[in-house]
C-alpha positions in Angstrom: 27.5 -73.1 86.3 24.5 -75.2 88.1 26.1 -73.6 91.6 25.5 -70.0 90.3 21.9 -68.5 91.3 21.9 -66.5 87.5 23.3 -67.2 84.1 25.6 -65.3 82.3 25.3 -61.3 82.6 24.4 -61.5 78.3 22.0 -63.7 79.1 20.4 -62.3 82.1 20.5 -59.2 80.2 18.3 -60.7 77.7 15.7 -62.5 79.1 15.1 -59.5 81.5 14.9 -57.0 78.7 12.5 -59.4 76.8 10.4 -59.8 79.8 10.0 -55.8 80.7 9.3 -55.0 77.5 6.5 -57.2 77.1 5.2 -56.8 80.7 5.4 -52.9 79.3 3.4 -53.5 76.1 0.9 -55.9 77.9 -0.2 -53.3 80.7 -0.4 -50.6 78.0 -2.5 -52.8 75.9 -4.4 -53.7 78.8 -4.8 -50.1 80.1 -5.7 -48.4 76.9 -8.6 -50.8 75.9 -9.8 -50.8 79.4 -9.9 -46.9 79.8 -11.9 -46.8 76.8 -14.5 -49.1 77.5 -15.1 -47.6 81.2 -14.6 -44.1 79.5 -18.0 -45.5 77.5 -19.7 -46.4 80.4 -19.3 -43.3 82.5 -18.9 -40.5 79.9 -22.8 -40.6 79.9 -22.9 -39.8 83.9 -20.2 -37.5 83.6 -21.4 -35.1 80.5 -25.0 -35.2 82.2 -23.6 -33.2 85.1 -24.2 -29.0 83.5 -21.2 -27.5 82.8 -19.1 -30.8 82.3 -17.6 -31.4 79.0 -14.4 -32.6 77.4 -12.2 -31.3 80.6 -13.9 -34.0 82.9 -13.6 -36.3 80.4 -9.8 -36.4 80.5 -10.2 -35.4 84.6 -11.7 -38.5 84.8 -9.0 -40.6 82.5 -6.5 -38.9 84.4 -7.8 -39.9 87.8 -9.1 -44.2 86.5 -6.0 -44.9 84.7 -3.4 -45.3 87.5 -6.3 -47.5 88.6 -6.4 -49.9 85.9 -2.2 -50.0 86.1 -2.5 -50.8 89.8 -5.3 -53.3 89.2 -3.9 -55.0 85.8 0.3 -54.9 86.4 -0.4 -58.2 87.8 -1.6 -59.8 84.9 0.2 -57.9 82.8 3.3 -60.1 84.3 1.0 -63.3 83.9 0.6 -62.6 80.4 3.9 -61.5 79.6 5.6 -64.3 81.3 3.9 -66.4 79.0 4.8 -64.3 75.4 8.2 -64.3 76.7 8.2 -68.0 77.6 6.2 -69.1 74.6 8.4 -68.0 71.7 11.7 -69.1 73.6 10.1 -72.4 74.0 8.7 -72.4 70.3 12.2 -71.2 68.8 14.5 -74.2 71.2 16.1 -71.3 72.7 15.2 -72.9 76.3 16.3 -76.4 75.3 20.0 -74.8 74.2 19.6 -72.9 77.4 19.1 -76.0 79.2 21.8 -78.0 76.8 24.5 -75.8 78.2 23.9 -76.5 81.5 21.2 -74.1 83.0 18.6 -75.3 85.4 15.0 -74.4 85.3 15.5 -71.6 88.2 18.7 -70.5 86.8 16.8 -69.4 83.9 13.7 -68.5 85.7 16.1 -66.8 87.7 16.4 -63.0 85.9 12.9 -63.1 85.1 12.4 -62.9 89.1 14.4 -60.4 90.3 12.8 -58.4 87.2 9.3 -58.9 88.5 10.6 -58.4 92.0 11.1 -54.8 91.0 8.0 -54.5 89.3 6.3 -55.5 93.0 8.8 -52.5 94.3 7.6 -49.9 91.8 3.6 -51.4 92.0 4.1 -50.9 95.9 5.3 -47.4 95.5 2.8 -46.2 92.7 -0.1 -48.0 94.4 0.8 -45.7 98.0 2.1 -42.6 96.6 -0.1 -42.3 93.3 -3.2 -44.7 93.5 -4.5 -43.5 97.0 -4.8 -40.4 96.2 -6.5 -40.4 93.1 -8.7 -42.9 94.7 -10.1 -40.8 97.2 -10.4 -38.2 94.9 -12.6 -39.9 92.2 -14.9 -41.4 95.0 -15.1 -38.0 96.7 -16.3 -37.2 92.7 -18.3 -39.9 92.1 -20.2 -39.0 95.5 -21.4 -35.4 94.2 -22.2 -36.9 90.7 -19.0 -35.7 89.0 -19.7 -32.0 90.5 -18.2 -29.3 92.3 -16.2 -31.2 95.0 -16.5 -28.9 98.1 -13.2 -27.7 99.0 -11.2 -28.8 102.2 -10.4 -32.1 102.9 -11.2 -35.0 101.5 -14.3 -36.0 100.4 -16.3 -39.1 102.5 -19.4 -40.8 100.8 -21.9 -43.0 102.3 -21.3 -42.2 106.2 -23.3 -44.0 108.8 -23.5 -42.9 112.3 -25.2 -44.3 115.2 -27.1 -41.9 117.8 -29.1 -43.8 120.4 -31.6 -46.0 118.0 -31.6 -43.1 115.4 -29.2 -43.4 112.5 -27.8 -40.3 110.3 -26.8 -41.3 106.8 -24.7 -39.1 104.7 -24.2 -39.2 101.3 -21.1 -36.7 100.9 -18.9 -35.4 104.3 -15.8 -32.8 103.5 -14.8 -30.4 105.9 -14.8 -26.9 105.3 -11.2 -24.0 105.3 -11.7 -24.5 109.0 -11.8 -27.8 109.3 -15.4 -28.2 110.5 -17.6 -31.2 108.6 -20.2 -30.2 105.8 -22.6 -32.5 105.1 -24.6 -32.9 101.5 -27.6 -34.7 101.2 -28.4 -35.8 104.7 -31.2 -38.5 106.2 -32.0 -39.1 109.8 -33.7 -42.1 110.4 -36.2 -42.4 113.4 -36.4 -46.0 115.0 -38.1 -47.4 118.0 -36.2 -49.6 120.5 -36.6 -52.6 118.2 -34.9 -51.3 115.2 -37.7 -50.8 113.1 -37.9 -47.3 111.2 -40.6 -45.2 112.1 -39.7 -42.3 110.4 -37.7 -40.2 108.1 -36.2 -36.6 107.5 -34.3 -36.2 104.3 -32.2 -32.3 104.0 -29.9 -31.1 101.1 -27.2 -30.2 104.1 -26.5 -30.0 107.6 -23.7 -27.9 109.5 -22.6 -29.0 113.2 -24.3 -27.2 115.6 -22.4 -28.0 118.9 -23.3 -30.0 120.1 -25.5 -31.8 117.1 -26.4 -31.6 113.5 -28.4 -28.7 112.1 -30.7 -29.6 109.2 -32.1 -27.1 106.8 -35.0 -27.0 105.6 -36.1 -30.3 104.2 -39.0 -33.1 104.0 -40.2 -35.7 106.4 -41.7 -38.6 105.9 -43.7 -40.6 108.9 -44.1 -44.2 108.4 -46.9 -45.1 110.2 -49.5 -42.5 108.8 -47.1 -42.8 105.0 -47.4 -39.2 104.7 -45.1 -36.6 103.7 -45.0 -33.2 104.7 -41.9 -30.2 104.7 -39.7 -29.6 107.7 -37.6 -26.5 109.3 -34.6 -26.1 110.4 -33.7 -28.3 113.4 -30.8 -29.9 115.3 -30.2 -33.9 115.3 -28.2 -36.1 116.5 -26.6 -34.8 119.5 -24.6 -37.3 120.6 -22.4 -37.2 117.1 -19.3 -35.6 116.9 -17.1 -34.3 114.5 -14.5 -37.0 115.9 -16.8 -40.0 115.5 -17.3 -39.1 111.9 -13.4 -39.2 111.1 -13.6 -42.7 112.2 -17.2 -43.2 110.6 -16.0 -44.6 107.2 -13.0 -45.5 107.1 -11.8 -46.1 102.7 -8.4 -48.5 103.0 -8.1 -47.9 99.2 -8.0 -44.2 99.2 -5.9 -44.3 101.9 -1.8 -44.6 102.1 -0.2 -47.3 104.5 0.4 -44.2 106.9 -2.9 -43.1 107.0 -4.6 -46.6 107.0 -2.5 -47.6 110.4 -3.7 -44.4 112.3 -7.1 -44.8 111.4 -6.8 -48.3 112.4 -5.1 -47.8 116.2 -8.2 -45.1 115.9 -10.9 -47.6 115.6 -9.5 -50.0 118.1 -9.2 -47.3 120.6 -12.7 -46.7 120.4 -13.6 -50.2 120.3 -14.6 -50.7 116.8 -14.0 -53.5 114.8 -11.0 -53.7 112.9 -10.6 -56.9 111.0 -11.5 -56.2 107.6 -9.2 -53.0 107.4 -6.4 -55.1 108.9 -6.6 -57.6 105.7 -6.7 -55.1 103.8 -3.9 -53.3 105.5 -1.9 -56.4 105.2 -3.0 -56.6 101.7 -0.9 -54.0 101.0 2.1 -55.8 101.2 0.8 -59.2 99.9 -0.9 -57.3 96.4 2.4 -56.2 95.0 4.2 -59.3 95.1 1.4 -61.1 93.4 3.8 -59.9 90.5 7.0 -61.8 91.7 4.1 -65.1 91.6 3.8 -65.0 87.6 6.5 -65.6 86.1 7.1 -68.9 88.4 3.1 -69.7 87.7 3.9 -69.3 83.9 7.2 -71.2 83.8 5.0 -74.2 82.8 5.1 -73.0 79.5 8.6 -72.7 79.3 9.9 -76.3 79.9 8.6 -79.3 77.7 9.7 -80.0 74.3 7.8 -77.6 72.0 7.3 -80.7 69.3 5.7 -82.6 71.7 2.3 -80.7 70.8 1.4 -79.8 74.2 2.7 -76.0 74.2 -0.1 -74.7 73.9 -2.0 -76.7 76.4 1.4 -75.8 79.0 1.0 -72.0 78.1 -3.0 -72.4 79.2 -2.2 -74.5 81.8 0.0 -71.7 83.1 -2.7 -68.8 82.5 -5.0 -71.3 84.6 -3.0 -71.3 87.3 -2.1 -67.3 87.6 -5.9 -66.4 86.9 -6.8 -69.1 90.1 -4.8 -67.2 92.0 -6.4 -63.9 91.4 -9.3 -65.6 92.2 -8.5 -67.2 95.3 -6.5 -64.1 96.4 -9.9 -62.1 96.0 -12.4 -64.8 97.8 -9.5 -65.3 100.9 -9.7 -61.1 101.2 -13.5 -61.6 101.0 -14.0 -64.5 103.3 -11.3 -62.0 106.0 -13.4 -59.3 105.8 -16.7 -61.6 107.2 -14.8 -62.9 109.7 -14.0 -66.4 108.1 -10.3 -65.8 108.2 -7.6 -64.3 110.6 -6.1 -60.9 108.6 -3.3 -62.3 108.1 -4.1 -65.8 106.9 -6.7 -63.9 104.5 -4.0 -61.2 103.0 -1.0 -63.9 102.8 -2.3 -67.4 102.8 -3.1 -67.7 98.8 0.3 -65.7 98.2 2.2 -68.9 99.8 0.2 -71.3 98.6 0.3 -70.4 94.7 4.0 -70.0 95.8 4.3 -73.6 96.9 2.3 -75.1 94.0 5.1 -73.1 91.8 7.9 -73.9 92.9 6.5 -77.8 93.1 5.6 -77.5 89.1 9.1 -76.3 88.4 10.7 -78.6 91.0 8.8 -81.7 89.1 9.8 -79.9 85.7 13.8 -80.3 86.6 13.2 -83.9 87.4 
């Protein structure tokens, strides 16, 4: 029996079906208290918006709740790793498991390949569900949980460089043609050293070919601090619809697809693409933070249950999934400032956790 990799079909069986279901009840626990506490938060912003009422409400459940799955499946696994664990543990199930012969990985063993589908499926809903209703919600949070302009998706917060000057744009979408609309626009003036001499802030602008046409807005002029109305008139020249495609770049409303075109688009044109590349990479690594849990939580598995340290294994194991959350999140960090190679920054804390593991369970069998 020590020679096979799983236990006995009934018992696989089992400990996989205690696991999903409480992996299942977790996230849903997890997910339904979370919606309603950001629900709280925003329904204030979202109802002061005329015209909204209960319709955005659940617009806006519908659109943050596949977040919150994506976000919290991971410790959902973490925490139901350790109710599945605890009880077996508490009950002597795992010491009969282990008095009939079983090794520590043969019954770790079904609890893996579980949570290795559950890093399939988060993989799957995070680029075919989450993306999209990513980029949606940001292209509603940009317009203050308005009207989103129809057309493509919605961009928020676009910087783009012209000579010294700068245009900002709070909200890009492009129109049934395809051409870019911009809401809320500010061209900033600056003098060969950088510093901002001036100011003109318009509710729109429409490309004017070549440049930006502003309507009818206010400047302001730093030097003399006054303020005074402006016409119509064209910025920005040098911009071009193509630049701001590649202008702001979101990797989390984007699909792995879309995320590597828009990257081979930036290093075409010379832009830096490190931080989308960990995130890109990221991709891959997130999902299997899943198939990390149960082997993090295993510590509260082995260990005789009258020995009074349960519950201090069971924390101990909770320690050890929440570090790597928190490592996971400062390597991605440290990445995207240039402290770490893409790669090393999406997949170094996934092997790491993974070797202190397998080392815990290793020294567990001993």
């Amino acid at each position: 029996m020590e020679l096979d990799l799983f236990p006995s079909r009934t018992l696989a069986l089992y400990l996989s079906r205690l696991f999903i279901t409480r992996i299942l009840g977790t996230l849903v626990m997890l997910v339904v208290v979370l919606q309603l506490l950001d629900l709280l938060g925003e329904s204030g912003h979202i109802l002061a918006h005329k015209g909204n009422g209960e319709a955005q409400l659940w617009t806006y459940v519908t659109l943050r709740a596949p977040q919150l799955v994506a976000r919290f499946l991971p410790y959902s696994v973490l925490l139901a790793t350790l109710f599945t664990f605890f009880p077996l543990n508490q009950n002597s199930e795992i010491i009969a498991m282990r008095a009939a012969g079983l090794s520590a990985h043969q019954i770790l063993a079904p609890m893996l390949a579980t949570a290795m589908v559950v890093s399939g499926v988060s993989f799957t809903f995070n680029e075919t569900v989450v993306t999209h209703v990513t980029g949606r919600l940001k292209a509603w949070e940009a317009v203050d949980y308005g009207v989103i302009q129809p057309g493509s998706a919605t961009r928020s917060n676009v910087y783009v460089a012209d000579g010294h000057n700068i245009l900002y744009v709070e909200s890009l979408a492009n129109d049934a043609d395809g051409v870019p609309q911009m809401t809320n626009v500010t061209w900033y003036l600056r003098d060969a050293d950088g510093r901002i001499t001036g100011k003109i802030d318009s509710p729109s602008a429409t490309y004017a070919r070549p440049g930006w046409k502003l309507a009818p807005g206010t400047s302001f002029d730093v030097a003399t601090a006054t303020q005074s109305p402006t016409q119509a008139q064209v910025v920005a020249p040098r911009v071009t619809p193509a630049q701001l495609e590649i202008a702001k770049v979101d990797a989390d409303g984007m699909n792995i697809f879309q995320l590597t075109h828009a990257i081979n688009s930036l290093r075409a044109s010379g832009r830096p693409t490190a931080e989308l590349t960990g995130k890109w990479w990221h991709k891959f690594s997130g999902p299997l933070a899943a198939l990390l849990m149960p082997l993090l939580g295993a510590v509260a598995a082995f260990g005789l249950a009258r020995s009074g340290a349960l519950l201090i294994r069971a924390i101990v194991g909770m320690g050890m999934g929440f570090a790597y959350f928190v490592l996971d999140n400062a390597a991605l960090a440290i990445g995207n400032f240039g402290g770490y190679p893409p790669l090393i920054a999406a997949w170094a804390p996934f092997f790491l956790f993974l070797f202190v593991g397998e080392t815990v369970l290793i020294k567990t069998e001993e």
